[in-house]
C-alpha positions as CSV (number, residue, x, y, z in Angstrom):
1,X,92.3,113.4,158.4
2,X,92.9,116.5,156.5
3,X,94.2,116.5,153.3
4,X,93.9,120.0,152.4
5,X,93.7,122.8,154.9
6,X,94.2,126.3,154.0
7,X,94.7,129.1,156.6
8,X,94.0,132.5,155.8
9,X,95.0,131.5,152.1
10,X,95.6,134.8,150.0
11,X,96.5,135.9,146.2
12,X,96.4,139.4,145.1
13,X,97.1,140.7,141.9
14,X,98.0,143.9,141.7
15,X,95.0,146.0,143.2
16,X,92.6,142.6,143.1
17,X,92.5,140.2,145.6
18,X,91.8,136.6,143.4
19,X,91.6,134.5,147.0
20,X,91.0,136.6,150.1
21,X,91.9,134.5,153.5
22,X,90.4,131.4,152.2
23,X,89.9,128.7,155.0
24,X,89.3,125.6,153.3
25,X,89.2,121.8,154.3
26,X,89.1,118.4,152.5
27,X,89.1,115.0,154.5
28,X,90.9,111.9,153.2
29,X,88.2,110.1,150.9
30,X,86.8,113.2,149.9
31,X,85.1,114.2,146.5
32,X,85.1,117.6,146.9
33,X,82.7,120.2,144.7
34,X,84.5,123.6,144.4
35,X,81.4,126.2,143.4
36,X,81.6,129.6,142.6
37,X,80.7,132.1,140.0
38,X,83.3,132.6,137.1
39,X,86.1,134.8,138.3
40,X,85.5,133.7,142.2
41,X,88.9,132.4,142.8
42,X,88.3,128.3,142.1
43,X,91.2,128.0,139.6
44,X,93.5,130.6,141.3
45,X,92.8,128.4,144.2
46,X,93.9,125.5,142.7
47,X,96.7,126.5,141.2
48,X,98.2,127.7,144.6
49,X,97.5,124.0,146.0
50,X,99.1,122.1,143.3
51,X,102.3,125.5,143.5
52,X,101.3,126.8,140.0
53,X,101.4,129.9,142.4
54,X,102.9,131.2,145.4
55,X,100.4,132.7,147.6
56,X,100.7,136.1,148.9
57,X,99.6,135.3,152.6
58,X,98.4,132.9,154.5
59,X,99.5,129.2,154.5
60,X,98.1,125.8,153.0
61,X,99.0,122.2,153.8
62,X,98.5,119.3,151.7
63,X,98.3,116.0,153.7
64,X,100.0,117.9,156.6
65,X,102.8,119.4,154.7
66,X,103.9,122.7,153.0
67,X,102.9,123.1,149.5
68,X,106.2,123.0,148.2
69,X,107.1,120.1,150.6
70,X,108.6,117.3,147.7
71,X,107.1,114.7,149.5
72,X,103.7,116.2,149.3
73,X,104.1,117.3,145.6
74,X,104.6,113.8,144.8
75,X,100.8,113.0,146.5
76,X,99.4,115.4,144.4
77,X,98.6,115.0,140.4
78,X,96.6,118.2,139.0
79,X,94.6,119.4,135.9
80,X,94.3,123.3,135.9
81,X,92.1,124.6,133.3
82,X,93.2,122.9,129.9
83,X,95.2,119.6,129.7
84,X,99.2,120.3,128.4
85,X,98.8,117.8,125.4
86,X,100.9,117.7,122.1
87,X,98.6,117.4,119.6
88,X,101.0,115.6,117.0
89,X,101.5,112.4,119.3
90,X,99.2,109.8,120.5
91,X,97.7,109.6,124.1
92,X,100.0,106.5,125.0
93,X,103.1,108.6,123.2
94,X,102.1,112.1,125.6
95,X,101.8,109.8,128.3
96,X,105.5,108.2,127.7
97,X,106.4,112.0,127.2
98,X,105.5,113.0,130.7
99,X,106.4,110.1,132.6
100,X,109.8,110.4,131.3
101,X,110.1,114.2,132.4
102,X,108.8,113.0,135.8
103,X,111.7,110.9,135.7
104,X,109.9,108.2,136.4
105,X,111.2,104.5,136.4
106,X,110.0,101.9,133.2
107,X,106.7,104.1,133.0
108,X,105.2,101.5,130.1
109,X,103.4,99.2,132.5
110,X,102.3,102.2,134.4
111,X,101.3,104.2,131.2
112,X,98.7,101.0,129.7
113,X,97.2,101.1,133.2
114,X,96.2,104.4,133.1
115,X,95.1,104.5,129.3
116,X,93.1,101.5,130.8
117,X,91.6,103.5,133.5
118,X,90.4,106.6,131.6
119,X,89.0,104.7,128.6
120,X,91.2,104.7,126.2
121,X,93.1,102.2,124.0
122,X,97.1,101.6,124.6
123,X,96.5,100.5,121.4
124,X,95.7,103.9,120.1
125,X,98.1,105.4,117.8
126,X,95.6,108.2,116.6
127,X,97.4,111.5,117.1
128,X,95.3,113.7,120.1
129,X,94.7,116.4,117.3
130,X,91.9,114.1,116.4
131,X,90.5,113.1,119.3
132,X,86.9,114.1,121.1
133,X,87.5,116.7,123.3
134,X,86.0,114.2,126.1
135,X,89.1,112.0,125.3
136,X,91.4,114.6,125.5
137,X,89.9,115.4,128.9
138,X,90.3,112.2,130.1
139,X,93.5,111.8,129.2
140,X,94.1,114.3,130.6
141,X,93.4,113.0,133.7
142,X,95.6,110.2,133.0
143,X,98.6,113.0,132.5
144,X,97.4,113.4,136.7
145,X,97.3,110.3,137.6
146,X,100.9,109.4,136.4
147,X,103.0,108.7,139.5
148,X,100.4,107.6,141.6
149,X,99.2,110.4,143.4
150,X,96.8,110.3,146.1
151,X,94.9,113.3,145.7
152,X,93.8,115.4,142.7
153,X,92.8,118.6,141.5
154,X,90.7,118.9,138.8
155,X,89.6,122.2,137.7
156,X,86.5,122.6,135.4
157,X,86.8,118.4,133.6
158,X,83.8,118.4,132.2
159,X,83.3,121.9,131.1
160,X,82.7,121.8,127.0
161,X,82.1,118.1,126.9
162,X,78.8,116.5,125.6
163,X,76.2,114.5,127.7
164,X,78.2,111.8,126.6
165,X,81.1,113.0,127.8
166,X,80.2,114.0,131.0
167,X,79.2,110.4,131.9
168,X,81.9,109.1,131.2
169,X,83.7,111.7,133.2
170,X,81.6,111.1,136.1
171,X,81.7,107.3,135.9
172,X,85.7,107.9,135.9
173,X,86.2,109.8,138.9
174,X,83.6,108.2,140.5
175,X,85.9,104.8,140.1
176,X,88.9,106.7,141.1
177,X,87.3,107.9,144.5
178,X,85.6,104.7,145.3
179,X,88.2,102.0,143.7
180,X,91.2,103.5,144.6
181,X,90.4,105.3,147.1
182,X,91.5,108.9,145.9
183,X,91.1,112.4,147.6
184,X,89.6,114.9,144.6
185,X,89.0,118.3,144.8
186,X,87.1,119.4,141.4
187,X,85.9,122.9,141.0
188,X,82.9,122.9,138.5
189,X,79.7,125.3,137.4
190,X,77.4,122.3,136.2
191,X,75.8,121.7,139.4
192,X,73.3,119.1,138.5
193,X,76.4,116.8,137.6
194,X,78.7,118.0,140.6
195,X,76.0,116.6,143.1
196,X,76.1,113.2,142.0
197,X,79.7,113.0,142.7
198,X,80.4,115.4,145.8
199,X,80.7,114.4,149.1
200,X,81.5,117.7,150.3
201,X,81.2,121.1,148.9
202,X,82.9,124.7,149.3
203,X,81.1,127.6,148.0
204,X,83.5,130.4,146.7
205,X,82.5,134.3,146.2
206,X,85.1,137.1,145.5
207,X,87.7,135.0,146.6
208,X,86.2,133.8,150.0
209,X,84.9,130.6,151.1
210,X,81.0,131.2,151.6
211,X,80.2,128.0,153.4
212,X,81.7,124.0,153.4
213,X,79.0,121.6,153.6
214,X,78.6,118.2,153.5
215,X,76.2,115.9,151.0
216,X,74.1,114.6,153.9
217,X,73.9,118.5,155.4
218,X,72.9,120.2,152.1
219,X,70.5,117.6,151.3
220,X,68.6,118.8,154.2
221,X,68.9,122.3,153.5
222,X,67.4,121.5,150.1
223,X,64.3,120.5,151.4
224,X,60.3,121.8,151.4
225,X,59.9,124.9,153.1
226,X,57.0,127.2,153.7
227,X,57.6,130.6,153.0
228,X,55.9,133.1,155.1
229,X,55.6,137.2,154.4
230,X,54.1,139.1,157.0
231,X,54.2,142.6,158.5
232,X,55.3,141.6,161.7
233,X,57.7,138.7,162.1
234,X,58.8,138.3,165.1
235,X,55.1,138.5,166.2
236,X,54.2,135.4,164.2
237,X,57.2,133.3,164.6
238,X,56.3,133.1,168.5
239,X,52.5,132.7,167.5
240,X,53.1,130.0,165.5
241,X,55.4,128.6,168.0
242,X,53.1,128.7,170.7
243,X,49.7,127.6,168.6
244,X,51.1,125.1,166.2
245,X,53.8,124.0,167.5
246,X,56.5,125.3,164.8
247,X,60.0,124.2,165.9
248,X,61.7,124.3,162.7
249,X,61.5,127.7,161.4
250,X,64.4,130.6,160.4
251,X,63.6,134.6,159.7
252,X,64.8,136.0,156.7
253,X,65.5,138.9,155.2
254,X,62.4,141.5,154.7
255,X,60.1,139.6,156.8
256,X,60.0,136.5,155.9
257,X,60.0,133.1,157.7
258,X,60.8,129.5,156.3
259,X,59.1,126.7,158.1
260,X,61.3,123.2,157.6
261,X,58.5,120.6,159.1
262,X,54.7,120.2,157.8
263,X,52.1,122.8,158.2
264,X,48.2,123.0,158.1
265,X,48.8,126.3,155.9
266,X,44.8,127.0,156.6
267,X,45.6,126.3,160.2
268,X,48.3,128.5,160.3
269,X,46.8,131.5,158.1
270,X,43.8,131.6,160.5
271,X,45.9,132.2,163.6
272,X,47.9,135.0,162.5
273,X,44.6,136.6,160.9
274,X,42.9,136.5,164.6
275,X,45.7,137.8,165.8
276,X,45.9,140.7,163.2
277,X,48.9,140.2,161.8
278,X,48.6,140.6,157.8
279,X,50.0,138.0,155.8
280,X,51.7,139.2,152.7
281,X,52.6,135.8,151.3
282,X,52.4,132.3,151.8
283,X,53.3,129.1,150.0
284,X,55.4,126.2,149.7
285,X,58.6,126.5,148.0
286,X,61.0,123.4,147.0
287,X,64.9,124.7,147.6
288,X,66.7,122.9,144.6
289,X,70.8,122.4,144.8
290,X,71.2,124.9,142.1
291,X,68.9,127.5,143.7
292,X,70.5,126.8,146.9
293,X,73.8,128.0,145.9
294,X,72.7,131.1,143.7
295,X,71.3,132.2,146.8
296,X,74.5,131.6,148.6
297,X,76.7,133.5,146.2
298,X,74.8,136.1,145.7
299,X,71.9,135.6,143.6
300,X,71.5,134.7,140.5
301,X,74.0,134.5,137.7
302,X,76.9,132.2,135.9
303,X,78.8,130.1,138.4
């Protein structure tokens, strides 16, 4: 089941398109990585899911429904960019704060559960001027999950926070997926710590979605390749085909082929010598996550 789908999803600001005819799809159960370079699109993105912003074409349904759909709103607790906290009141008092503006019914039992949930004390009374910015991150989580939501959006959580911080980030939403079974959508640029949660990824350039891939799928994109550089290509992709039995190849740009299955590199540099074809380069290369998405955006660079 889809609980996201975008169609042709568009925001422009004045002469600048932020999200340019996005198609984009989360299933139910779904941890979703959100990549892209700073300035791709992710938060605008996220902020016309959750109605932060109206889109100027295209349409998006959250768990089959309009945006602005109440019934879908409800579904849906978000975190876009930094939390909405009043520094001069404790988490369990900011907590009370929002529930009440929800309008939500005897919110206290509701309230310790989720202080509970992200880590922090009900207990508490320290005001959130002095808290960690992890804690204020989580919490701020907590501010999304009041009302029970099924799915979130969570743009950047861990971005500033400490190694510390991050783990306990990514043991939380890791509980949330699996315990509770919630949908989350989280746009992030630390990769390394995206792939131990994602299920699913979208890769986002200038506003467009690159590709959507799975875990299982990008795992074996990410996988020992030999790279090949010769003058002639074509010629040595069928040669190699035909001596050594190559199945698993691709070309590439500016003459080079990728081989995805084992190769006698000996073997192979003999037969395209007899054959006269000049080989430029050869070697085994290991395709990493993060170099797997530079490459997709663009190149290198921030994401």
């Amino acid at each position: 089941m889809a609980v996201i789908q975008t169609m042709g999803l568009s925001k422009r600001y004045k002469d600048r398109w932020a999200v340019d005819r996005l198609d984009l799809r989360v299933e139910q159960g779904d941890v979703y990585g959100f990549i892209g370079r700073n300035g791709a699109g992710k938060s605008t993105t996220l902020k016309l899911l959750c109605g932060l912003a109206r889109p100027t074409q295209g349409e998006a349904l959250v768990f089959g429904k309009p945006i602005r759909d109440p019934v879908a709103r409800r579904r849906v607790g978000a975190l876009i960019e930094q939390p909405g906290l009043y520094p001069d009141l404790s988490g369990r008092e900011n907590l009370r704060l929002y529930a009440a503006l929800l309008g939500l019914d005897r919110p206290e039992r509701q309230v310790d559960q989720i202080l509970e949930t992200v880590g922090l004390s009900p207990k508490e009374k320290k005001q959130v001027r002095h808290y960690s910015m992890g804690m204020k991150q989580r919490l701020g989580v907590g501010l999304a999950l009041l009302g029970g939501p099924d799915l979130l959006l969570l743009d950047e959580p861990i971005n500033g926070l400490d190694p510390e911080g991050i783990r306990e980030m990514r043991e939380l939403l890791l509980r949330l997926n699996r315990e509770r079974g919630l949908t989350i959508l989280v746009s992030s640029h630390i990769l390394g710590e995206l792939s131990k949660i994602a299920t699913r990824y979208g890769i986002i350039q200038e506003g467009r979605m690159v590709e959507q891939v799975t875990a299982s799928e990008l795992e074996q994109k990410c996988t020992d390749y030999l790279h090949l550089r010769t003058d002639q290509p074509q010629k040595a992709a069928a040669l190699l085909e035909r001596e050594l039995r190559v199945a698993r190849w691709e070309m590439r740009p500016e003459g080079e082929i990728r081989i995805y299955e084992a190769v006698d590199t000996k073997a192979a540099g003999q037969v395209l010598a007899q054959a006269g074809i000049a080989v430029e380069e050869m070697g085994l290369h290991r395709q990493d996550l993060e170099s797997y998405f530079l490459e997709r955006m663009g190149g290198s660079g921030h994401v």
